[in-house]
ZAMARGU-4260 file (C-alpha; in steps of 0.2 Angstrom, whole numbers, plus 5000, padded with zeros to 4 digits):
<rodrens>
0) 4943/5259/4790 | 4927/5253/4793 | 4922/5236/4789 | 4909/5229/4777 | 4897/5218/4780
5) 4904/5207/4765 | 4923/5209/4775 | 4915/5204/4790 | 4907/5188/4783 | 4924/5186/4775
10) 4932/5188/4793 | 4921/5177/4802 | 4924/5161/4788 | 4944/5166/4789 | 4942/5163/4808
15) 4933/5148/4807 | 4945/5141/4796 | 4958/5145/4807 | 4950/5139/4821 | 4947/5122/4813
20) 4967/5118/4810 | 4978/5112/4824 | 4991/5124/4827 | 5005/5112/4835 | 5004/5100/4822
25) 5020/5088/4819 | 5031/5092/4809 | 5030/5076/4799 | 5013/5067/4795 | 5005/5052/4786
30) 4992/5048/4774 | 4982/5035/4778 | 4989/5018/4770 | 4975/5018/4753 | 4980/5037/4750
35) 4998/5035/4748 | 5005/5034/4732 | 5021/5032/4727 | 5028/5048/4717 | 5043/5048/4706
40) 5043/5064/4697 | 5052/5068/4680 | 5070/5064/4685 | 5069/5046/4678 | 5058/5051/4664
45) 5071/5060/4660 | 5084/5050/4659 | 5077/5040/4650 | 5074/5051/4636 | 5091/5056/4639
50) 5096/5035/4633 | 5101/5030/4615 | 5089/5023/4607 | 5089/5002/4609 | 5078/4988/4619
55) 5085/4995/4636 | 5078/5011/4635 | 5060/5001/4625 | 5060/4993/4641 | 5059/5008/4652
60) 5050/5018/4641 | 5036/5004/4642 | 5036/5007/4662 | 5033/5026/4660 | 5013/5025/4667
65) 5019/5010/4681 | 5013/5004/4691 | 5022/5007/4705 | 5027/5002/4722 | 5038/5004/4737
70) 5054/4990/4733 | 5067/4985/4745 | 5078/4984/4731 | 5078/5003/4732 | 5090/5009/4746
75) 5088/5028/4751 | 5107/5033/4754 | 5106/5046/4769 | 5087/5047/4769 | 5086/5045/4749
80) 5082/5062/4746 | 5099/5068/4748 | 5103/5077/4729 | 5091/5089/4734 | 5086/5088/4755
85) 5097/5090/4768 | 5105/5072/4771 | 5101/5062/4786 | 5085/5071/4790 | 5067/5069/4792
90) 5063/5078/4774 | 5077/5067/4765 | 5069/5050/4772 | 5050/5056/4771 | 5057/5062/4752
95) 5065/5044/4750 | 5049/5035/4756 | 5036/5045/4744 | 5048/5040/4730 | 5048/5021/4734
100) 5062/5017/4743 | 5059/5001/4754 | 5074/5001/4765 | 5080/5018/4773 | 5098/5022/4781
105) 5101/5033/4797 | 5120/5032/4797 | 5125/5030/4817 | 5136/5042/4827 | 5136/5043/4845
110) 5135/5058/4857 | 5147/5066/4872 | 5131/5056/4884 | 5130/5040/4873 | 5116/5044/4864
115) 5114/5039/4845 | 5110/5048/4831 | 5109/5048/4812 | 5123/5058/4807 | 5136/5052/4791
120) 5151/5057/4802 | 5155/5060/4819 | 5161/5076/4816 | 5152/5084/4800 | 5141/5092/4811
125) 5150/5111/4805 | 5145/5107/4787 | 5130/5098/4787 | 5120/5108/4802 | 5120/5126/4810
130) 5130/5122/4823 | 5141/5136/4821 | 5125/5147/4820 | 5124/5142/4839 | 5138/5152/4850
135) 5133/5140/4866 | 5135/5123/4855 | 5149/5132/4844 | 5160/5136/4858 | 5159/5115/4863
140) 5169/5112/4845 | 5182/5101/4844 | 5188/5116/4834 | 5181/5133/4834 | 5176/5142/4817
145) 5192/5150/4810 | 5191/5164/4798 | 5200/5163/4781 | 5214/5174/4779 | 5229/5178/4767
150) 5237/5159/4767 | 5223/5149/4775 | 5204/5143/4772 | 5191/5146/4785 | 5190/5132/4796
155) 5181/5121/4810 | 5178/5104/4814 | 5161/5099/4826 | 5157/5082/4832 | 5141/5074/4838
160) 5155/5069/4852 | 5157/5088/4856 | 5137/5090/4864 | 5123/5081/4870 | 5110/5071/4863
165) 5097/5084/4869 | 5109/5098/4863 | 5110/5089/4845 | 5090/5087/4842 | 5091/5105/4842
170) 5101/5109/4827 | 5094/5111/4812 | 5102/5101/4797 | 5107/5109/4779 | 5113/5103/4765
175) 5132/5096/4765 | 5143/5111/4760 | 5154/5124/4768 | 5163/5141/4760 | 5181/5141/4763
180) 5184/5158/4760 | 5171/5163/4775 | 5177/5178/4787 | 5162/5174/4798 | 5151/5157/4804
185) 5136/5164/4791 | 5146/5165/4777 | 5156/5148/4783 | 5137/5139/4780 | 5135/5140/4759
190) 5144/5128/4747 | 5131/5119/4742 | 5138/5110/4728 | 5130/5119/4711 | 5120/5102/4704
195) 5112/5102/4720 | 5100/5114/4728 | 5097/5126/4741 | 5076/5128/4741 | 5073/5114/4754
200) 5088/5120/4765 | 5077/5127/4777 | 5080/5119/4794 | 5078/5100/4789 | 5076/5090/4805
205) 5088/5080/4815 | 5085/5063/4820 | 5090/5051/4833 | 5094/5034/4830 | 5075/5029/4839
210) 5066/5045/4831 | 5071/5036/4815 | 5065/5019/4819 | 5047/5027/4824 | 5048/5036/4808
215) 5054/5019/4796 | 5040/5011/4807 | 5024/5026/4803 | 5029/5024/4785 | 5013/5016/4775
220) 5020/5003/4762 | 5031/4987/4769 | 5048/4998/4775 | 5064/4991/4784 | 5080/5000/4791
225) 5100/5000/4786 | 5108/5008/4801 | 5125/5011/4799 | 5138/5010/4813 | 5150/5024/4809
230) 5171/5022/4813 | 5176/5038/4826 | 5188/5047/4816 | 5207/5051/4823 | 5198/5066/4831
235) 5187/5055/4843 | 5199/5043/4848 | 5192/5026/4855 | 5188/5021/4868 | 5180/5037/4870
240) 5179/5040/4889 | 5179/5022/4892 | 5166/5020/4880 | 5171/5006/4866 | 5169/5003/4849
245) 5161/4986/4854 | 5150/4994/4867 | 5144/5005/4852 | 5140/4991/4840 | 5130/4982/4854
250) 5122/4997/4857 | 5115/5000/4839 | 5107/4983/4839 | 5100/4984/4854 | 5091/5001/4850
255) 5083/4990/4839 | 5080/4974/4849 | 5073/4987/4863 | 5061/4995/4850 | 5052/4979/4845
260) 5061/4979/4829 | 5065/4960/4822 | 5082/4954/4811 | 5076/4950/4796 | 5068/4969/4793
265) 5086/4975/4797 | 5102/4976/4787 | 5115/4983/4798 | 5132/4990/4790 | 5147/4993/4795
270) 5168/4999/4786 | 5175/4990/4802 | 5178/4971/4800 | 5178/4970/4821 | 5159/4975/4820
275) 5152/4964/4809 | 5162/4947/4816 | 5156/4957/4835 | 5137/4955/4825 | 5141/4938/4818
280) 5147/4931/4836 | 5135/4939/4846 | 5119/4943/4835 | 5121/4928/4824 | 5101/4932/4816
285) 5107/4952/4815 | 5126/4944/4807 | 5120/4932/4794 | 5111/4951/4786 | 5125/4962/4792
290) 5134/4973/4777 | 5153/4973/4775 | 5154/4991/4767 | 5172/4989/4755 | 5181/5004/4751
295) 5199/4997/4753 | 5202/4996/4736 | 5203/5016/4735 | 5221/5016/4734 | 5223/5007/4715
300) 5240/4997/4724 | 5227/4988/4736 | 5213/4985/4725 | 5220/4967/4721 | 5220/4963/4737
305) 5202/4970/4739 | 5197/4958/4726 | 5206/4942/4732 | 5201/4943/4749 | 5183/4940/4742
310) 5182/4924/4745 | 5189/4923/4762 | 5176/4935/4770 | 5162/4922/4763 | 5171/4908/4770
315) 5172/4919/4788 | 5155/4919/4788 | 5150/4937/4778 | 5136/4936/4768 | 5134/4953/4759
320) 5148/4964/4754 | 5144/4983/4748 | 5156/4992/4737 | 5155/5008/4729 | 5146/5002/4714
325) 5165/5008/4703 | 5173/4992/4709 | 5159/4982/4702 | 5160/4993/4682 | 5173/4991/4669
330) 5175/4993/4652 | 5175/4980/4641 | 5168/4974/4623 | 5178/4975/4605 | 5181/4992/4606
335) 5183/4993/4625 | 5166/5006/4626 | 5157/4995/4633 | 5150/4996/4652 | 5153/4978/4659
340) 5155/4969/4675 | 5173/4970/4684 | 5183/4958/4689 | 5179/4962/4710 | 5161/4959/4703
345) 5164/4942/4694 | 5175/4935/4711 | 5161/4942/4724 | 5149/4932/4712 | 5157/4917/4712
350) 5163/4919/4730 | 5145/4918/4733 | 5142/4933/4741 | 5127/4945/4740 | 5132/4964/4733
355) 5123/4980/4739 | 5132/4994/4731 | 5133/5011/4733 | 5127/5026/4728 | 5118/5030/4714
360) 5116/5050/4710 | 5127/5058/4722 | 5135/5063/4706 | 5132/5079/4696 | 5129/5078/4677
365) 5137/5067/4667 | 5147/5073/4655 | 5158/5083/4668 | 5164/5066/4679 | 5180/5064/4671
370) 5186/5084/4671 | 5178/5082/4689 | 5185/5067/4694 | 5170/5060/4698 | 5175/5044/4712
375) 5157/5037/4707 | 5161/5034/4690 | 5181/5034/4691 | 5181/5016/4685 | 5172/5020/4667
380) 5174/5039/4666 | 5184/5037/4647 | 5167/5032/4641 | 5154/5042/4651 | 5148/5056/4645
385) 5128/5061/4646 | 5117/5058/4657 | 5105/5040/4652 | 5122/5029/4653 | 5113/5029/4672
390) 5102/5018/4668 | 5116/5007/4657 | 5126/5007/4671 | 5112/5002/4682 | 5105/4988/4670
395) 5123/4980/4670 | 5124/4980/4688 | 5107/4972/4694 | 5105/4959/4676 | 5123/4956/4672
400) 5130/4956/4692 | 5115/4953/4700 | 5116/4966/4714 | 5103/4964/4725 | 5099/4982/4731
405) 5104/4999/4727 | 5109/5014/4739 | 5104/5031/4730 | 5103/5047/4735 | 5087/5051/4723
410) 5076/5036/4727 | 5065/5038/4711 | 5079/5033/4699 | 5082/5017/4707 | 5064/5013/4712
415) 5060/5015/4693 | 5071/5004/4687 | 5067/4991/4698 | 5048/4993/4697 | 5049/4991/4677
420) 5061/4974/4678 | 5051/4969/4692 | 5067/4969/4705 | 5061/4965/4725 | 5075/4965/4734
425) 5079/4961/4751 | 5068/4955/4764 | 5052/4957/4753 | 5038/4945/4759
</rodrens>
C-alpha cells in the first residue's frame, strides 16, 4: 500500500516520539518530591460509608478531602500493597508508599550463598513466585512439584535456601496462592484467594534485602524500614551449613549499618526471643526499637501465659511487643456487643510497653469471618459482621489501647484513619 503524505507526517511524529523515550528505563521510578501525592482511593471511602451512623464515622466523614500525608503510624505489612500486589515486592511497597505508609517491611530470609532477601518465609518460594515455572531452579526444591492424584493434593515445597541470591533476583513474584488439585507446575501457580485479585499478578519484582533499603531510601516523603528476621522452618535446620541463627541476625543489621542507614529510622522485628536479646546485647541503639512479634498465645491453653509474661519481657529490657491485633480485641459492654480492649491489651499497657499490632486487611469481607474462621478477627467474630466495624475496631485500638502503629496490608485504610485523628507514629520528627 502506498503511503500518503498525511501517513507519512504521521510516521515521522510517531518516530520522533519514540525516539524521545528511553527504552531501558527502570522498572520503578519517582516523581520529584513537590509532585508526589499521596493517593488513597475509594477503599476507606468506602468503609466508611459502610459505618453506622455515630461521631466515629462524623469524624471520618469530615477527613474525606484530607489533607493527607505519609504517617509512620502506617505500617505497609509485606510492602502494603499486599490485598491486591504480589507481597514482598517492588509493586506492593511502591503501592504501600503512594498510599501513605511511613514505615515499609521486607520480611528477611537468607539464601543457599548467604545472601538476604525479602521473602515472608524461607520456603514459600513455590506459592508466592514462578519457581516451579523454572525447570533449572525447580529441580534445586527442597521438594519437587508433585502432581495431585486419587488420595493426595499436588504438592512442593521451595526455599530461598534451595538457590542462589543471583538465582532468586530472577523470579518473578505472584500473589500468595497455589491449586491443590494441579496435575502440572502451571496449574499448581492459581489459588489466588477470591477477595483478592489476579490483575497485578503479572511478574511483580523480587527484592533483596539492600534492593529494598535503596528503594525505602528513593521514596519522597520521610520513610523508614521494619525488616523482619524470619525463624528457618524444620526444613532449613539451623545452623545451616555452619551458618547461625545468630550470625543471621547480625547480618540483618549490619546490611543496614553497611548502607548508611541510622537506628532510630529502623524497627527491626523478630518471633525468636534469642534475636532481640542478641539485638539488645549487641546493638543496644537497634534493641531499645527492636519488635518482639507475639503469636504464642495461638493455642487458647497458652494464652494466659502469653498475657502474664507481659510484664517480665518489659522488665528484660523489651520495649515494643506486636501481637496480632485479636489478642488486643474483646468483647465487652452491657450486652457483651461491644468491641473493647482485652485483657493482653490492658497488662501490656500497664506493663509499660509499646504495641504494634498486626495486620489490618488481610481479611476478606466481613460478614464471612466467622463461617471462615477468620484468625484476624477470631477474638470478636460473634459480633462482626459488615465491613465499617474496621474502622471500630481500629478506633478501639489506637484511642482506647493506644497502639502506636499499624501493619496493613492496604496501606490506605490505616493512613486514613491516622491522617483524620492526627496519629504520627513512630520515629516521626
Amino acid at each position: 500500500m502506498r503511503a500518503t503524505t498525511g501517513s507519512l507526517a504521521m510516521m515521522a511524529l510517531a518516530a520522533d516520539i519514540a525516539g524521545a523515550v528511553p527504552v531501558h528505563k527502570p522498572r520503578w521510578q519517582h516523581p520529584a518530591q513537590d509532585d508526589y501525592y499521596i493517593s488513597l482511593g475509594p477503599r476507606p471511602y468506602y468503609l466508611i460509608q459502610n459505618m453506622t451512623d455515630g461521631p466515629l464515622k462524623q469524624k471520618l466523614e469530615s477527613c474525606y478531602n484530607g489533607p493527607f500525608e505519609v504517617t509512620t503510624w502506617s505500617i505497609g505489612h509485606r510492602g502494603g500493597g499486599t490485598l491486591q500486589f504480589p507481597e514482598e515486592s517492588v509493586e506492593s511497597t511502591m503501592a504501600g508508599a503512594r498510599m501513605g505508609a511511613g514505615i515499609l517491611e521486607c520480611d528477611v530470609s537468607f539464601t543457599s550463598d548467604l545472601g538476604l532477601v525479602c521473602r515472608h518465609s524461607l520456603c514459600d518460594l513455590h506459592t508466592t513466585t514462578d519457581i516451579l515455572l523454572r525447570p533449572e531452579l525447580a529441580a534445586k526444591c527442597t521438594v519437587p512439584f508433585t502432581p495431585a492424584n486419587e488420595t493426595a493434593d499436588a504438592n512442593a515445597l521451595c526455599c530461598t535456601s534451595d538457590i542462589t541470591e543471583a538465582e532468586y533476583t530472577t523470579l518473578c513474584s505472584k500473589m500468595d496462592g497455589f491449586n491443590a488439585s494441579a496435575t502440572t507446575p502451571e496449574d499448581y501457580q492459581h489459588g489466588t484467594p477470591s477477595f483478592r485479585t489476579d490483575l497485578y499478578n503479572t511478574c511483580a519484582q523480587v527484592m533483596t534485602l539492600e534492593s529494598y533499603i535503596d528503594l525505602v531510601e528513593s521514596l519522597p516523603g520521610y520513610r523508614n524500614f521494619t525488616p523482619e528476621l524470619k525463624t528457618p522452618p524444620s526444613q532449613v535446620p539451623m545452623p545451616f551449613h555452619g551458618y547461625t541463627q545468630a550470625q543471621y541476625a547480625r547480618d540483618m543489621l549490619d546490611t543496614f549499618i553497611r548502607k548508611g542507614i541510622s537506628h532510630e529510622r529502623v524497627w527491626p522485628q523478630s518471633f525468636n526471643p534469642a534475636d532481640i536479646y542478641l539485638w539488645l546485647n549487641e546493638y543496644p541503639a537497634w534493641g531499645a526499637q527492636a519488635v518482639f512479634l507475639d503469636e504464642d498465645g495461638d493455642v487458647a491453653s497458652n494464652f494466659s501465659t502469653a498475657v502474664a509474661r507481659l510484664p517480665a519481657l518489659k522488665a528484660s529490657g523489651v520495649n515494643i511487643i506486636s501481637p496480632p491485633y485479636n489478642y488486643l480485641l474483646d468483647r465487652g459492654g452491657p450486652d457483651n456487643n461491644t468491641i473493647v480492649p482485652s485483657i493482653y491489651a490492658t497488662t501490656a499497657m500497664a506493663a509499660g510497653l509499646d504495641i504494634i499490632a498486626w495486620s489490618f486487611e488481610r481479611s476478606g469481607p466481613l460478614d464471612q469471618v466467622r463461617a471462615d474462621a477468620d484468625y484476624y478477627w477470631s477474638s470478636i467474630a460473634d459480633i462482626i459482621s459488615y465491613d465499617g466495624q474496621e474502622y471500630e475496631a481500629l478506633d478501639v485500638l489506637a484511642r482506647q489501647i493506644g497502639v502506636k502503629a499499624m501493619f496493613s496490608d492496604w496501606s490506605a485504610t490505616v493512613t486514613y484513619y491516622a491522617n483524620c485523628m492526627g496519629l504520627k507514629g513512630p520515629g516521626h520528627y
